[in-house]
RODO-2510 file (C-alpha; in nm, 4 decimals, decimal comma):
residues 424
     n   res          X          Y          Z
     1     x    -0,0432     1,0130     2,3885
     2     x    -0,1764     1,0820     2,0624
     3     x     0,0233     1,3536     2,0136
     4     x     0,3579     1,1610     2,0626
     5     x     0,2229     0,8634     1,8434
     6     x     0,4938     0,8346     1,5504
     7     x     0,4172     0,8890     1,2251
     8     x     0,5171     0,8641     0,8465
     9     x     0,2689     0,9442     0,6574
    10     x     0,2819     1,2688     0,5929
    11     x     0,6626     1,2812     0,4660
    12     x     0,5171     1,1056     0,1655
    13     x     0,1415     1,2796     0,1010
    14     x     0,0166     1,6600     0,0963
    15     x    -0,2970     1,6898     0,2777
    16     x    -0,5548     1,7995     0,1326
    17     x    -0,8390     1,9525     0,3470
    18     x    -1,1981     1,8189     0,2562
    19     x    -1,5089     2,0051     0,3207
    20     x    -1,7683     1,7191     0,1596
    21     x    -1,8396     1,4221     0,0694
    22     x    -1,5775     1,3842    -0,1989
    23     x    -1,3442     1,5969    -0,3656
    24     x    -1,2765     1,6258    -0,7313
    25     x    -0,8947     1,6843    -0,8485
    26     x    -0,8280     1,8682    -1,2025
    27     x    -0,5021     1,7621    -1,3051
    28     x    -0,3571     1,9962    -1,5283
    29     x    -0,0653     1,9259    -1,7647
    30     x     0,2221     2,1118    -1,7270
    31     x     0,1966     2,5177    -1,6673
    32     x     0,3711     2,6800    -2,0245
    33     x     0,7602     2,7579    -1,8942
    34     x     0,8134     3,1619    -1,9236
    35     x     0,9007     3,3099    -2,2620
    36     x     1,0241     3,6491    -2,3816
    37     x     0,6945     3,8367    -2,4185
    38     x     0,6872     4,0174    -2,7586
    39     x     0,3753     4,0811    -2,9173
    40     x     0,0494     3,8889    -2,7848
    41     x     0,0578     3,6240    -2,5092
    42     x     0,0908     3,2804    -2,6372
    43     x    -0,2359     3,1068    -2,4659
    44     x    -0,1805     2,7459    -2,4073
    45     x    -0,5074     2,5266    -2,3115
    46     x    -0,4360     2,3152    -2,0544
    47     x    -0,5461     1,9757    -2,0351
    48     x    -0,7349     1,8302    -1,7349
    49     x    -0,8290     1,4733    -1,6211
    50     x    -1,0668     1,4978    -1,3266
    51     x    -1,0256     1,2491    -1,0445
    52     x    -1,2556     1,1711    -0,7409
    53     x    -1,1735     1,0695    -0,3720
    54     x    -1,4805     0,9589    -0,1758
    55     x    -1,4665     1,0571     0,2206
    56     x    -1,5209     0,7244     0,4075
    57     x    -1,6036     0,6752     0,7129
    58     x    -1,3826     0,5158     0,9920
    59     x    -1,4062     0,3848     1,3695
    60     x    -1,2711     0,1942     1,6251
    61     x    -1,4555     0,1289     1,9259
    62     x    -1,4110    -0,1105     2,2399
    63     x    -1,6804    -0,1820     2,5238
    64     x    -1,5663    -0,2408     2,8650
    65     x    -1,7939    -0,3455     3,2156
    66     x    -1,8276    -0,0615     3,4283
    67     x    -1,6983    -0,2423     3,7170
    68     x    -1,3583    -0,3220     3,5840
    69     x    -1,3185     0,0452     3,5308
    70     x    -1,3932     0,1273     3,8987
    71     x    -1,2565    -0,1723     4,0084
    72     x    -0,9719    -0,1165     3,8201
    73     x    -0,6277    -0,0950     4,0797
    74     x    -0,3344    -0,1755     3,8740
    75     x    -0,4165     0,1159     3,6018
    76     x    -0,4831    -0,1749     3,3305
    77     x    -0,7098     0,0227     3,1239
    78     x    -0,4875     0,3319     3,0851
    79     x    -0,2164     0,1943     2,8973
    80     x    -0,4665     0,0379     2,7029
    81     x    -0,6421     0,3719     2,6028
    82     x    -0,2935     0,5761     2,5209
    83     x    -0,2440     0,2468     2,3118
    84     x    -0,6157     0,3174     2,1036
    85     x    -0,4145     0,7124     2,0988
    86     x    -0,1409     0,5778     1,9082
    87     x    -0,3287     0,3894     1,6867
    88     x    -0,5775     0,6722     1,5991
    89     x    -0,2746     0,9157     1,5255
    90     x    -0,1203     0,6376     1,2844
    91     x    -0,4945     0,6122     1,0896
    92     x    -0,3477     0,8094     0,7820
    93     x     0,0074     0,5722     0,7844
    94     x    -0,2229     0,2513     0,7303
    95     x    -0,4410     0,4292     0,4724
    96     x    -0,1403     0,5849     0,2694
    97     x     0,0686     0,3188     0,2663
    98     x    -0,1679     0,0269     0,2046
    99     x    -0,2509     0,2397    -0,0733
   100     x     0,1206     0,2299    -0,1519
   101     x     0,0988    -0,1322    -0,1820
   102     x    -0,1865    -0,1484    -0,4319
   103     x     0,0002     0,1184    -0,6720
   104     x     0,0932    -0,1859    -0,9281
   105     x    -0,3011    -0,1834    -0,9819
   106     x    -0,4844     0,0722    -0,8770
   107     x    -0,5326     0,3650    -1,1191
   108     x    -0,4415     0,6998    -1,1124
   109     x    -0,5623     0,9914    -1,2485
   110     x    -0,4174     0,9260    -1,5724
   111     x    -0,6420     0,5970    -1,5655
   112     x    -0,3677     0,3921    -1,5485
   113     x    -0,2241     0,2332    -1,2424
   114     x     0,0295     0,4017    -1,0564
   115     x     0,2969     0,2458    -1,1020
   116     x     0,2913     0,1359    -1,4712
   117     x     0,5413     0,1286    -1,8064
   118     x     0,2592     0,2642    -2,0177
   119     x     0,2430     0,6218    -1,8803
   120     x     0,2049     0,9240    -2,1460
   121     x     0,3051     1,2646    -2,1243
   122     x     0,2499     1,3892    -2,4576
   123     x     0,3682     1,1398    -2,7635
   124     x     0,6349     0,9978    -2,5234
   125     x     0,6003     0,6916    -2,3170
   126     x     0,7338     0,6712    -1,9720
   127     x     0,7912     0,3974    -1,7446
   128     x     0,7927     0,4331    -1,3226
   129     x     0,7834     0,0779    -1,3195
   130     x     1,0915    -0,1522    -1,2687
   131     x     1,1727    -0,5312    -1,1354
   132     x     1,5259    -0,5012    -1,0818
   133     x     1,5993    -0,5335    -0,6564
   134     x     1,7672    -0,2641    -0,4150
   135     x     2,1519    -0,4008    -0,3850
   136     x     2,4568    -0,2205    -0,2373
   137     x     2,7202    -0,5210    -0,2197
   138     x     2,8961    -0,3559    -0,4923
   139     x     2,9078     0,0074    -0,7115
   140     x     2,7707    -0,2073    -1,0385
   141     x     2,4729    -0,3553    -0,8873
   142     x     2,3876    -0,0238    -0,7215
   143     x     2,3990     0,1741    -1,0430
   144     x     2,1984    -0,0980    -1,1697
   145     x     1,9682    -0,0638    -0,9709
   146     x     1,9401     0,2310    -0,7516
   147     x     2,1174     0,4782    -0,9993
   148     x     1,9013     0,3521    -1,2637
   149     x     1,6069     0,4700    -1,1118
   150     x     1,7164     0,8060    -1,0497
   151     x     1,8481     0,8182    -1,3948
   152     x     1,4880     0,7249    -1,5348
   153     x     1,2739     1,0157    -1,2563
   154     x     1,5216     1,2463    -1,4004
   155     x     1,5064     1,2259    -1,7446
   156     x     1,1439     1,2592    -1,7568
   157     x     1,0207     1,5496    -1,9781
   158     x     0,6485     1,7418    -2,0330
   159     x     0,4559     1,7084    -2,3645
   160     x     0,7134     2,0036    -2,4774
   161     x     0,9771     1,8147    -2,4514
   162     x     1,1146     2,0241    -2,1221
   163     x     1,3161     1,8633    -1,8008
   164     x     1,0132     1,7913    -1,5408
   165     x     1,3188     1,8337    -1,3194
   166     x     1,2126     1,5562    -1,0921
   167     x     1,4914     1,5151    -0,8081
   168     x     1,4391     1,1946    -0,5913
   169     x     1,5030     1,2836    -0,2070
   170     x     1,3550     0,9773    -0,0554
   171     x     1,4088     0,6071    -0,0386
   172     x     1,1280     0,4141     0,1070
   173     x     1,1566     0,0917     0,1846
   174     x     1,0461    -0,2063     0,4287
   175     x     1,1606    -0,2988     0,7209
   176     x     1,3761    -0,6022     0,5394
   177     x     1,5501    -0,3504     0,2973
   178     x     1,6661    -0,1053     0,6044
   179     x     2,0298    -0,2198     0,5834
   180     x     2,0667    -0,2126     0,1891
   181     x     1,9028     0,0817     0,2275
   182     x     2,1240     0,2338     0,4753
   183     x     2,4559     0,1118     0,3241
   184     x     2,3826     0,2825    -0,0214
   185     x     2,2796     0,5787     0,1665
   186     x     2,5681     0,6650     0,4185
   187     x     2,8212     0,4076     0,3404
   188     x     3,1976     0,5709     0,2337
   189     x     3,2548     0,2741     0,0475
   190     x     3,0553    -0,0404    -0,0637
   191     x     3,1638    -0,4103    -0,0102
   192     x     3,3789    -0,3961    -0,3042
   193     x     3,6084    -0,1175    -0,2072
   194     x     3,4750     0,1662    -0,4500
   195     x     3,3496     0,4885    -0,3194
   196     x     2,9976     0,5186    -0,3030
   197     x     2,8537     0,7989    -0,5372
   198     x     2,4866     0,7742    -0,4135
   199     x     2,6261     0,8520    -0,0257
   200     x     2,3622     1,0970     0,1006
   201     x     2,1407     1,1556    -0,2398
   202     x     1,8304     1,0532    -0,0405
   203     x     1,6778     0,9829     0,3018
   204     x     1,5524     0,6724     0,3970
   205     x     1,2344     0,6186     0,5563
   206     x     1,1584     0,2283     0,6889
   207     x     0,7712     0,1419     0,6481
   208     x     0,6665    -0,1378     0,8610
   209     x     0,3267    -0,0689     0,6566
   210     x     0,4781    -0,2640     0,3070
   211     x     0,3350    -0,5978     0,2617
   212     x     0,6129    -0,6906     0,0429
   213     x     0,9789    -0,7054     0,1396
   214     x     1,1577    -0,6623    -0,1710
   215     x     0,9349    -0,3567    -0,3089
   216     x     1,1126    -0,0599    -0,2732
   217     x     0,9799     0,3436    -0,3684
   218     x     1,2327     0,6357    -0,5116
   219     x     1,0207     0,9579    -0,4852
   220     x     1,0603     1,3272    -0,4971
   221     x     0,8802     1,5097    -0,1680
   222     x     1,0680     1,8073    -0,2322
   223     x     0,7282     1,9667    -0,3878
   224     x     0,4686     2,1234    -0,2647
   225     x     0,2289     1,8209    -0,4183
   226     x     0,4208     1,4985    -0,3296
   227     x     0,3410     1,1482    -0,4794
   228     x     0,0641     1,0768    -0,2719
   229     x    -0,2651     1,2665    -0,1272
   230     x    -0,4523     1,2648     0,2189
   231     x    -0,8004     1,4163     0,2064
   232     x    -0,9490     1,4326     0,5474
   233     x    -1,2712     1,5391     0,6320
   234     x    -1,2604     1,4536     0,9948
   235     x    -0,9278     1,4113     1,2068
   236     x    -0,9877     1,1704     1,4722
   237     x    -1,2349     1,2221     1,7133
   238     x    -1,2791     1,0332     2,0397
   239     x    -1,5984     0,9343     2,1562
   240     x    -1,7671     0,8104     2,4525
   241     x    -2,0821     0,6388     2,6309
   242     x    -2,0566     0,6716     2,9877
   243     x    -2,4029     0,8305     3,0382
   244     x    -2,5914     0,6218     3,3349
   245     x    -2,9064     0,6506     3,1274
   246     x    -2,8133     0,5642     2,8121
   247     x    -2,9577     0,2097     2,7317
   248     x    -2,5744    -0,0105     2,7408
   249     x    -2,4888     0,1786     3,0632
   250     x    -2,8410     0,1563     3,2404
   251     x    -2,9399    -0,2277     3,1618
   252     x    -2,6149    -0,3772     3,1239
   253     x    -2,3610    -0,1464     3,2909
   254     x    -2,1402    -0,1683     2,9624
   255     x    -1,8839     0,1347     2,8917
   256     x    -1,8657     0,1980     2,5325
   257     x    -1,4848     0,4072     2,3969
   258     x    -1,4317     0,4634     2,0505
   259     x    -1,2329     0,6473     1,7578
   260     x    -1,3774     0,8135     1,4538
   261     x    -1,2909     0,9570     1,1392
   262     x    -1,3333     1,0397     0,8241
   263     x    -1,1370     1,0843     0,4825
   264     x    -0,9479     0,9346     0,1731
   265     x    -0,6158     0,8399     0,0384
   266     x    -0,5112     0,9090    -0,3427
   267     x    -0,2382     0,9089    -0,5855
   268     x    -0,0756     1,2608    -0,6985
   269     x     0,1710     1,2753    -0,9777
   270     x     0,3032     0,9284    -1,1051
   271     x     0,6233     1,1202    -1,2171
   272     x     0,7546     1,1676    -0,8670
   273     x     0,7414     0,8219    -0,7641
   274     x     0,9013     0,5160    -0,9127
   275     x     0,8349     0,1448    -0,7803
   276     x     1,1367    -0,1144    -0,8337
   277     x     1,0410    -0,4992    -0,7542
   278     x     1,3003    -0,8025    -0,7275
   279     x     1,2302    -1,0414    -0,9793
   280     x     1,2028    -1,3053    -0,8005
   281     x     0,8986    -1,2331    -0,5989
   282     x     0,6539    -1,5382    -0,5718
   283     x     0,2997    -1,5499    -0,7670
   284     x     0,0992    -1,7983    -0,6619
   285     x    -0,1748    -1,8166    -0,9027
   286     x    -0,2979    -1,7525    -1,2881
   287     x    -0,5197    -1,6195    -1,5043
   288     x    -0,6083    -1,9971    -1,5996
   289     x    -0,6281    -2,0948    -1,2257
   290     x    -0,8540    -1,7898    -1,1643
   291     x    -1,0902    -1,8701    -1,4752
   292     x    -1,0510    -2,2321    -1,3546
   293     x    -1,1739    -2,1427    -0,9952
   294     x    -1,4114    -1,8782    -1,0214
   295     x    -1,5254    -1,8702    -1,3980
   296     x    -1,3714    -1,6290    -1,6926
   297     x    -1,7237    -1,4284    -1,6616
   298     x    -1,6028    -1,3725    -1,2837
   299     x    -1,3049    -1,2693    -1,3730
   300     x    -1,3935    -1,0115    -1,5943
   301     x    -1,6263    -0,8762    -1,3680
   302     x    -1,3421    -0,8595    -1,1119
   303     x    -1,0945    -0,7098    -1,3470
   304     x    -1,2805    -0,4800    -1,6165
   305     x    -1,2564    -0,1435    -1,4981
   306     x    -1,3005     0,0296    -1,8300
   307     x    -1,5846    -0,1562    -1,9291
   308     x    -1,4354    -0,3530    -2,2717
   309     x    -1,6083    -0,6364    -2,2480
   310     x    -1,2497    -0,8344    -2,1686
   311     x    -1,0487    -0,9502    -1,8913
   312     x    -0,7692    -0,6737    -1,7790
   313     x    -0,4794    -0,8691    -1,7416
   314     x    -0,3024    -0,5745    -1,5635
   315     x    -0,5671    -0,5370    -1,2834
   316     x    -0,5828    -0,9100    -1,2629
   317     x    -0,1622    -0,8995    -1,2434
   318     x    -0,1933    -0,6448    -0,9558
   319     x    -0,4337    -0,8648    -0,7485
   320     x    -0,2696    -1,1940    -0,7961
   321     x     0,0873    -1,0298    -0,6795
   322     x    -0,1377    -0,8636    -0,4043
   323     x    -0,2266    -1,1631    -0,2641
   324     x     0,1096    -1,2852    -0,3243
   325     x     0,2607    -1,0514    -0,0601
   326     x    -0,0255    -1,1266     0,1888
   327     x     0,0558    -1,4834     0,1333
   328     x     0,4625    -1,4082     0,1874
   329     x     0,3882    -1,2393     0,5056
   330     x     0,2229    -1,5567     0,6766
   331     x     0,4638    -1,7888     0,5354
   332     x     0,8239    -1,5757     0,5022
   333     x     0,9009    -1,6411     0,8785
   334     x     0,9053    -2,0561     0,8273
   335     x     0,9986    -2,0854     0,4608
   336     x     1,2675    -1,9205     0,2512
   337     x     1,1470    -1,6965    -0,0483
   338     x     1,0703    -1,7626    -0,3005
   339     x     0,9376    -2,1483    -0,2837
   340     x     1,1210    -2,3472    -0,5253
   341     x     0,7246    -2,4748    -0,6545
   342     x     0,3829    -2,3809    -0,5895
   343     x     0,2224    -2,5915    -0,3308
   344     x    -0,1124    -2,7314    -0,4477
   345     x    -0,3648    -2,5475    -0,1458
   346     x    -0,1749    -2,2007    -0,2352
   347     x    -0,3272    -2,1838    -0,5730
   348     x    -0,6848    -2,1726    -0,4544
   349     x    -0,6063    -1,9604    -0,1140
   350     x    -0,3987    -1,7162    -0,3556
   351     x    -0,7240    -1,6848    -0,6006
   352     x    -0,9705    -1,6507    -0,2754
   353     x    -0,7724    -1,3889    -0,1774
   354     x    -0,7103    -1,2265    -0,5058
   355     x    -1,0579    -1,2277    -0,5692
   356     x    -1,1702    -1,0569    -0,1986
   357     x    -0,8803    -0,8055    -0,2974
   358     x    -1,0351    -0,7115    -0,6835
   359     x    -1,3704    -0,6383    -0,5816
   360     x    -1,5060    -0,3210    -0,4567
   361     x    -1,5761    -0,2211    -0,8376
   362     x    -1,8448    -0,3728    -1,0276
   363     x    -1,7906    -0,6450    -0,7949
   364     x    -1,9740    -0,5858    -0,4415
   365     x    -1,8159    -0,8180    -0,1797
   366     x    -2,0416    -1,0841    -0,0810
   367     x    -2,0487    -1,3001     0,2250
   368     x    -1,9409    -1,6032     0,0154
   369     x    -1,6027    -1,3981    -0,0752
   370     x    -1,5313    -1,2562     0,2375
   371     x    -1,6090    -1,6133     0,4190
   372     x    -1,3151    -1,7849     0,1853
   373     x    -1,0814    -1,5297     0,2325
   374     x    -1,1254    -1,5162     0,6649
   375     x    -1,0726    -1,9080     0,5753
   376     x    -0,7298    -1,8512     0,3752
   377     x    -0,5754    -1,6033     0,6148
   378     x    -0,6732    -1,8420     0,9283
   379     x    -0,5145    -2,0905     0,7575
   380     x    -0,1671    -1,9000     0,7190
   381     x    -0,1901    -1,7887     1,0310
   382     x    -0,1796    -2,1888     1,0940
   383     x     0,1538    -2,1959     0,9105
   384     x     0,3240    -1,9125     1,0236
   385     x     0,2397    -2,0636     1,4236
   386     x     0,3551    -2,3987     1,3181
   387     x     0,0570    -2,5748     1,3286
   388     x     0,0390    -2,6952     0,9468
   389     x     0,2684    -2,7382     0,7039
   390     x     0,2502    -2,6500     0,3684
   391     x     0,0955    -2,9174     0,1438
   392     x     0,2945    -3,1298    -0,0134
   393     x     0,4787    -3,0900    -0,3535
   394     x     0,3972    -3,2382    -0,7164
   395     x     0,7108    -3,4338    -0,6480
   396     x     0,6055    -3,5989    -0,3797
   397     x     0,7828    -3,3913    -0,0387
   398     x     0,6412    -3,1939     0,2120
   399     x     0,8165    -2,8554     0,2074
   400     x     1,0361    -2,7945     0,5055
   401     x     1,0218    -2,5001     0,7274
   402     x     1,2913    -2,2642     0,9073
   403     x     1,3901    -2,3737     1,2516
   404     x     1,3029    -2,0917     1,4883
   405     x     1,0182    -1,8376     1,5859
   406     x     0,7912    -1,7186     1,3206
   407     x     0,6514    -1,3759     1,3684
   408     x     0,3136    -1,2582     1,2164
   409     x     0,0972    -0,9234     1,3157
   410     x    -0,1902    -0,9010     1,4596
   411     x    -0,5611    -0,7691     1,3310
   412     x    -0,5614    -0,3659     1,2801
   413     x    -0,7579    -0,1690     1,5163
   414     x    -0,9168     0,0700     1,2242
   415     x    -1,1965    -0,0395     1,0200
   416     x    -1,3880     0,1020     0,7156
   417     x    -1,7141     0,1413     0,8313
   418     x    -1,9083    -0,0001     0,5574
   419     x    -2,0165    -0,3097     0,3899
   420     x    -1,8350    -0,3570     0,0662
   421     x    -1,4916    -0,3701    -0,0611
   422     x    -1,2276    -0,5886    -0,0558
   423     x    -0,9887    -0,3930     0,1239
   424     x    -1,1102    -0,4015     0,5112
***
């Protein structure tokens, strides 16, 4: 079964094989284009920026009685382990695409975050950064949107001044997006009666894996090094501890089936991947409500990655929105999007969870972090089954929910096995 698990990942990464404990890239600028050679070679130096992926360390492991195995008749435990197959084989989806998600702040090689406006190639500034949202009802909003992404990958240039000759090929999206998606992909004709000049520019590839349902990613896979990276030291490896005489078996007749692996994701080249977000997605929190909660010496701690003394408001921008799209996944199913105010309780749980989601840096989670943000998510969990309702508003009301289910997911079966970090 782990063979047939489906997977994504790898129409959006190039694996990279790793032999150690971490692997350090040399990004090089742009190799010199070929000239007429007449007299001695022109030499260019090429620039490099060295990045570092650390291997970590993953597992998933389940204990089970030895007498429901042998006792088991209606082959409950066998579906059950070609389930923990599938979920192994889709280890590198989570890690790639949660990465995805965190592109608005984490950083690149370039040492800015992926997907920023302040990129550099030479003296020019570029931009794979955008806020306007995927729409196909008619030819103008798709060129506005859509074509104006492709318009902005293509006309990117080296520190010469030459075409990078970036050609997007695939539309990723979430699972909300699929029928905009599909429409501006394979539709004759949009809903206002003009032909459709995008028709079958790109593929579309549905992630169940985004957190946010209005983010959408234009990238080009059509090179050999595509926008993202999987290092893996160690492919999954099943393991077992069935051994009579090992000490679980032998005292307390306990089965013990697990997963492990090991490896990293990264970012490649921010030039062949561009990140458009709809306006109108909800932030919960501030920079004042953060200093307010947690203290502005906190904060910086949380958010100064280049050590300058100050608060980054960027970083600090990418983990409030962060916890902003955990926050719309609990709540999206019983509320429309975006609320028309803030509710008073999703200010703090949208700093608690902010915060668990900026450390990992100089900022070790502690017990006291990851205890308020198990609170916050068990208490959206609470909304999104129905059993609170959001607090109510500064004008006095109680916020009303959709009529209907509410669907949520449940915990991932992959952990990082180690103590700090925000991300696990």
């Amino acid at each position: 079964m782990f063979d047939a698990a489906p997977t994504q990942w790898d129409k959006v990464v190039t694996l990279v094989p790793s032999t150690g404990k971490e692997n350090i890239y040399a990004w090089l600028s742009r190799f010199p284009r070929m000239r007429k050679w007449i007299g001695d070679k022109q030499v260019k130096a090429l620039a490099a920026s060295t990045y570092t992926l650390v291997n970590d360390d993953y597992e998933a492991t389940v204990e089970v009685d030895r007498n429901d195995i042998q006792d088991d008749q209606l082959d409950v435990y066998q579906p059950q382990a070609q389930d923990a197959g599938f979920a192994a084989k889709q280890w590198p989806d989570e890690m790639v695409f949660e990465l995805l998600n965190k592109g608005f702040s984490e950083k690149g090689y370039d040492g800015q975050p992926f997907f920023s406006d302040t990129h550099s190639m030479g003296k020019t500034t570029y931009s794979n950064l955008g806020k306007k949202p995927l729409l196909a009802s008619s030819l103008a909003e798709a060129q506005a949107s859509y074509g104006e992404a492709r318009k902005q990958l293509r006309q990117m240039k080296d520190e010469e001044g030459w075409p990078l000759n970036i050609m997007p090929n695939l539309l990723v999206v979430s699972p909300a997006l699929d029928d905009v998606a599909r429409t501006l992909i394979t539709a004759e004709r949009l809903d206002d009666g003009k032909a459709n000049i995008y028709k079958g520019t790109a593929e579309v590839l549905v992630v169940p894996w985004l957190t946010s349902d209005s983010a959408w990613f234009l990238m080009d896979t059509s090179r050999p090094l595509k926008p993202l990276i999987f290092q893996q030291r160690q492919a999954p490896l099943f393991v077992t501890m069935t051994d009579i005489n090992s000490p679980d078996v032998f005292m307390r007749k306990q089965f013990k089936f697990g997963a492990e692996a090991r490896g990293q994701a990264g970012f490649g080249f921010w030039q062949m991947d561009g990140l458009r977000l709809d306006g109108q997605i909800s932030v919960y929190a501030s920079l004042e409500d953060m200093v307010l909660r947690f203290g502005e010496r906190e904060v910086r701690i949380l958010t100064d990655r280049d050590n300058t003394g100050k608060i980054d408001d960027a970083v600090l921008a990418g983990g409030l929105q962060a916890a902003a799209d955990e926050i719309n996944g609990y709540i999206g199913g019983r509320y429309t999007l975006p609320l028309p105010v803030v509710p008073s309780n999703l200010r703090g749980i949208a700093c608690d969870i902010a915060r668990y989601r900026l450390t990992g840096t100089e900022r070790v989670c502690t017990d006291e972090i990851r205890d308020h943000y198990r609170d916050a998510i068990r208490y959206l969990e609470n909304v999104a089954n129905g059993r609170v309702t959001l607090a109510t508003t500064q004008s006095g009301g109680t916020l009303q929910g959709n009529a209907g289910a509410a669907f949520f997911s449940g915990r991932r079966i992959w952990g990082r096995n180690q103590t700090g970090g925000g991300g696990f």
